[in-house]
Structures are given as C-alpha cells and as structure tokens.
Backbone as CSV, one residue per row, in Angstrom:
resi,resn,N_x,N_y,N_z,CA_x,CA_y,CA_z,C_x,C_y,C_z
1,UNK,0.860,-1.155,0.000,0.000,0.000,0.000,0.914,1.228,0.000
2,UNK,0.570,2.093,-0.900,1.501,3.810,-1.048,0.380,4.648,-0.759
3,UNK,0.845,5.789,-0.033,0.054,6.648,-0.331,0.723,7.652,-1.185
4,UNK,-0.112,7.850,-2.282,0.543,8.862,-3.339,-0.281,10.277,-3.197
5,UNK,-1.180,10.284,-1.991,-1.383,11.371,-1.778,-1.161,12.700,-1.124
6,UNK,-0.990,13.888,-1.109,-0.599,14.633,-0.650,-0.759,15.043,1.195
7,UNK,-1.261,14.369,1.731,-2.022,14.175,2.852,-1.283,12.881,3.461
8,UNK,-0.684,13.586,4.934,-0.484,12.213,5.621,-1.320,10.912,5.899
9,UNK,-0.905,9.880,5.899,-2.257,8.814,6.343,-1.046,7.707,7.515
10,UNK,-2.064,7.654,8.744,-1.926,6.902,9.945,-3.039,5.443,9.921
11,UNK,-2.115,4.166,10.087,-2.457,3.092,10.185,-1.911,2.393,11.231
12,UNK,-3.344,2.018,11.820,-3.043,1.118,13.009,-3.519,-0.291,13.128
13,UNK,-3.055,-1.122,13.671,-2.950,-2.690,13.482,-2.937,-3.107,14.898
14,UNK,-3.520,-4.630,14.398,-3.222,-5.089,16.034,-1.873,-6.115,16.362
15,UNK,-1.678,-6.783,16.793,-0.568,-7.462,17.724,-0.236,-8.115,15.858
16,UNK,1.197,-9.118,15.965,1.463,-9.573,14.928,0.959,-11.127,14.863
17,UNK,0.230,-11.328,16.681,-0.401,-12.730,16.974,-1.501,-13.518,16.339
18,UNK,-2.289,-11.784,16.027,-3.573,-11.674,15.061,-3.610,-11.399,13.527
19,UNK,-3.071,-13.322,13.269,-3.313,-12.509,11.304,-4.665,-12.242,11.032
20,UNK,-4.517,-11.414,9.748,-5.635,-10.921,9.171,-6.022,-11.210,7.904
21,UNK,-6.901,-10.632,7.067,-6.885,-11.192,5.892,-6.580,-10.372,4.975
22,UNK,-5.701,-9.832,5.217,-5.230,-8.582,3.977,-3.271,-8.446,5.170
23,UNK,-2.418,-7.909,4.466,-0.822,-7.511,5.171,-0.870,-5.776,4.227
24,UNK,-0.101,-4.849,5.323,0.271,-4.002,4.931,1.407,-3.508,4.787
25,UNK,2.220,-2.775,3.824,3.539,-2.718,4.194,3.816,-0.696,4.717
26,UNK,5.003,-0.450,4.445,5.391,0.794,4.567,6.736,0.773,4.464
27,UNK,7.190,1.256,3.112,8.322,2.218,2.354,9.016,0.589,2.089
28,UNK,7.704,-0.521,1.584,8.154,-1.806,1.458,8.512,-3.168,2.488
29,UNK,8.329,-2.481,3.629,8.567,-3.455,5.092,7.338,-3.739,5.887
30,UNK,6.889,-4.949,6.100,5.903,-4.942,6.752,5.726,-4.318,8.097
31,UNK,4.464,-3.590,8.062,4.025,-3.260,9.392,2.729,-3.570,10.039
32,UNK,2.785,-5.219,9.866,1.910,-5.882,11.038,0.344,-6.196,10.001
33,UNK,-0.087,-7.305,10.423,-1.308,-7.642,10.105,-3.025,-6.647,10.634
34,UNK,-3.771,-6.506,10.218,-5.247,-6.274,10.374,-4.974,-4.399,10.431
35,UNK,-5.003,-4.021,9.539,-5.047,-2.646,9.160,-6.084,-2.003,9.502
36,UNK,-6.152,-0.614,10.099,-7.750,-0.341,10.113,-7.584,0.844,9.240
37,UNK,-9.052,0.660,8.886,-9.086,2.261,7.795,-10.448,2.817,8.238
38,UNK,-9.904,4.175,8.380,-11.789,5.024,8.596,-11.664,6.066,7.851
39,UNK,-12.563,6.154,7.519,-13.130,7.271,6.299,-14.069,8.646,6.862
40,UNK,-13.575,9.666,6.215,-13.805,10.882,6.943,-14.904,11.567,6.256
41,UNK,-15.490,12.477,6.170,-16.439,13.324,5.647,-15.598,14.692,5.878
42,UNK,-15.884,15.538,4.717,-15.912,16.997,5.058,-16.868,17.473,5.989
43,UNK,-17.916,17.007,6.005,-19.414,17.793,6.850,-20.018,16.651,7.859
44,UNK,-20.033,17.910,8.969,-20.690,16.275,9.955,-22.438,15.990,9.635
45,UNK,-22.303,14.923,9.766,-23.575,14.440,9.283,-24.219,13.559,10.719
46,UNK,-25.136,13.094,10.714,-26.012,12.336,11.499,-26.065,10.720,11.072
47,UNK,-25.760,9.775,12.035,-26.119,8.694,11.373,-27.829,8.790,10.927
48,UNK,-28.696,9.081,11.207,-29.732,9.216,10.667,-29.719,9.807,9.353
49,UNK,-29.559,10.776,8.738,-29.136,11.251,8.031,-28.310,10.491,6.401
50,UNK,-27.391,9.403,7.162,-26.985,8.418,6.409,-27.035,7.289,6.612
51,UNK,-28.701,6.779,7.578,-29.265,5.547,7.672,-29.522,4.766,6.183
52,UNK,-30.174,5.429,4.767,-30.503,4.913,3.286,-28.970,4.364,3.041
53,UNK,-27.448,5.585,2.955,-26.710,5.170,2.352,-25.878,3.976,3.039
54,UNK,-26.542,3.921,4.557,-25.677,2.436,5.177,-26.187,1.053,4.842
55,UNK,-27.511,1.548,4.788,-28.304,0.444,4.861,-27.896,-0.256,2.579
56,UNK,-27.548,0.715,2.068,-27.544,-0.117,0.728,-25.765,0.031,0.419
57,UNK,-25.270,0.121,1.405,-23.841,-0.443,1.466,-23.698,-1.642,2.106
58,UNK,-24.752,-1.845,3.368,-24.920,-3.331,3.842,-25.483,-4.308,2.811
59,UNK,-26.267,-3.973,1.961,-27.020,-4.787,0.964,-26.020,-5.006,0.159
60,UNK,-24.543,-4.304,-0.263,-23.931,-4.847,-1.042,-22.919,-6.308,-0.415
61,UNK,-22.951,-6.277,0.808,-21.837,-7.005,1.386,-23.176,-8.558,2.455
62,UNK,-24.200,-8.636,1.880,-24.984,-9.315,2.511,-25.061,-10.699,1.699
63,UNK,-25.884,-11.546,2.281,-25.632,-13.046,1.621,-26.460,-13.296,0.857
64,UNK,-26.346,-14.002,-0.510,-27.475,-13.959,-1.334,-28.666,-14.177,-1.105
65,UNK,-29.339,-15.182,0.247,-29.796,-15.540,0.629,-30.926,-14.348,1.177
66,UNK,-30.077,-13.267,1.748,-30.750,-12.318,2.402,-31.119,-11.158,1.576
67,UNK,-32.234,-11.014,1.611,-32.589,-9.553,0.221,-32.665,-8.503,1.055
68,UNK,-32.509,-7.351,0.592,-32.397,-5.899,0.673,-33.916,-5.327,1.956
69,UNK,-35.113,-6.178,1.621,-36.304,-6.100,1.995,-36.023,-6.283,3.562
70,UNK,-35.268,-7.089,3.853,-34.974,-7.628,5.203,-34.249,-6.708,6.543
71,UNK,-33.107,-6.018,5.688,-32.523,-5.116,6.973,-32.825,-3.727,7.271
72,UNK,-34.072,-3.093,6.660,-34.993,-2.238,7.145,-35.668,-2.488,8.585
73,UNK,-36.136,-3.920,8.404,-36.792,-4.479,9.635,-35.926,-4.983,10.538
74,UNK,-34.345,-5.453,10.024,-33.604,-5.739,11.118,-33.442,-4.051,12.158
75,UNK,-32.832,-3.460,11.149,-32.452,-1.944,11.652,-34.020,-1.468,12.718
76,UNK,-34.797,-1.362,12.218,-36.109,-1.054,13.153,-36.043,-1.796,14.318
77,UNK,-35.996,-3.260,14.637,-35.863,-4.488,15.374,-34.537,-4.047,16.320
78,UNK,-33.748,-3.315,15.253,-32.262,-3.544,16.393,-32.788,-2.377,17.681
79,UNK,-33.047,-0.828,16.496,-33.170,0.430,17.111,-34.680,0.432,18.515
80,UNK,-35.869,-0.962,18.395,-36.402,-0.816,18.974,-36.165,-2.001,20.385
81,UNK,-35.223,-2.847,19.909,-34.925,-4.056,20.749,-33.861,-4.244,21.532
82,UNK,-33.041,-3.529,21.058,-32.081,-2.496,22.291,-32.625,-1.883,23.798
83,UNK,-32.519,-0.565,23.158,-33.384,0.058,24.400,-34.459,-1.086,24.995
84,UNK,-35.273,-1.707,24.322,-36.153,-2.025,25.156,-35.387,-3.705,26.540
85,UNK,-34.520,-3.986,25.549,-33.595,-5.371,26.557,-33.364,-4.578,27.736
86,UNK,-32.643,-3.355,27.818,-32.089,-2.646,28.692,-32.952,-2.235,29.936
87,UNK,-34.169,-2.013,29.336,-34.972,-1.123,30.516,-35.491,-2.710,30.966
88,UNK,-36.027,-3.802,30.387,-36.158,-5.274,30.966,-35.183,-5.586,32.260
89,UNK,-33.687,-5.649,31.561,-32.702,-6.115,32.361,-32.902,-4.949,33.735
90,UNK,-32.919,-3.820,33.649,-33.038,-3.018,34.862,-34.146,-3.098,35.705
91,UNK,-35.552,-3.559,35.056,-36.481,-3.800,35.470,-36.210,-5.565,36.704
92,UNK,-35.418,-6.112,35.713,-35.581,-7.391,36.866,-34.443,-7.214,37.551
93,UNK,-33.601,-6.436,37.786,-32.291,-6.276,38.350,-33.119,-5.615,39.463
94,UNK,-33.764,-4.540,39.591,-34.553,-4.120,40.547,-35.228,-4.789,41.316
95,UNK,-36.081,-5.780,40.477,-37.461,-6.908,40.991,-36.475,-7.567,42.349
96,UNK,-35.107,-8.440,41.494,-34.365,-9.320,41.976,-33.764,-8.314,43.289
97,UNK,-33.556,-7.367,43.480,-32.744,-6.532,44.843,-33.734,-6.584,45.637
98,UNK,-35.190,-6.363,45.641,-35.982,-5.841,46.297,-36.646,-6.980,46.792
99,UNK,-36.700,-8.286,46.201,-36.484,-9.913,46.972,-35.987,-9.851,47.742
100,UNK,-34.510,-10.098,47.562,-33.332,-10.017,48.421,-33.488,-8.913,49.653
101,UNK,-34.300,-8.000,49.417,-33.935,-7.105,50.746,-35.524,-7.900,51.339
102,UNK,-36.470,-8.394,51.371,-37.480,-8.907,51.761,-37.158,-10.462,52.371
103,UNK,-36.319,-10.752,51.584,-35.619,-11.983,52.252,-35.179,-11.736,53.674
104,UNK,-34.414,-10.690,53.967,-33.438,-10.404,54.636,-34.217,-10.007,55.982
C-alpha cells in the first residue's frame, strides 16, 4: 500500500499474533497484520441522516440468501430491541434486589 497522496495517512494494526486477511507494508517493510481504515467526511452528518446510504452499502456485502427487503426491519428491530432489553434487564435487576432485601 503507497500513499501517493498529498495528505499524511496513519495506520493502526493489532498485535502480529492476530493474522488478518489482507498484510500491509510501509516504504516496502511490513508493518503488522489487520489494518484499520476510517473514512472521513468533510461535513458532519447524522447517522440518521446516512441511515438509506448504510443500509444499501450493507445490501452490497450481505448473503445472497438475504434480500435488501430484510434489513430495514432488522435496523427497526435492532433500534427498537435495544433500548427495550435494557430497561427489561433493569427492570428485573430491581425486581431481583428488592427480593433479596425482603428476604433479609
């Protein structure tokens, strides 16, 4: 990998314990397996905002099996099944203390 661009670029990797599925080098010498890359925007944006363009970048990297129709309802499912596990788990974390102090 070169960067032939005018702009510094910083890459970070993990241990050399963890291969990966791609090697990177620098000025021809390796420097370590599992590269990370993040990609920047000029303008801050909202993940909401770029919920359409994630959701049909996931559709490109999904299994044939799974159609496009499907992770609308996962994404809804995740955004409503989250929060709601959480306030459950606190709900019986409470139930379960307030036993315990009735026990006692």
């Amino acid at each position: 990998m070169t960067n032939a661009g005018e702009r510094r670029a910083a890459l970070f990797a993990t241990t050399p314990a963890e291969p990966g599925p791609v090697s990177a080098t620098l000025d021809g010498q390796p420097v370590g397996p599992n590269p990370w890359l993040a990609f920047y925007e000029a303008k801050r944006t909202s993940i909401a905002n770029r919920l359409p363009t994630i959701v049909a970048r996931m559709d490109t990297f999904r299994p044939p099996f799974i159609g496009a129709w499907l992770l609308w309802p996962l994404a809804a499912l995740f955004v409503l099944g989250v929060p709601a596990a959480v306030l459950l788990a606190y709900a019986r974390a409470v139930a379960d203390d307030e036993a315990d102090e009735r026990v006692r």
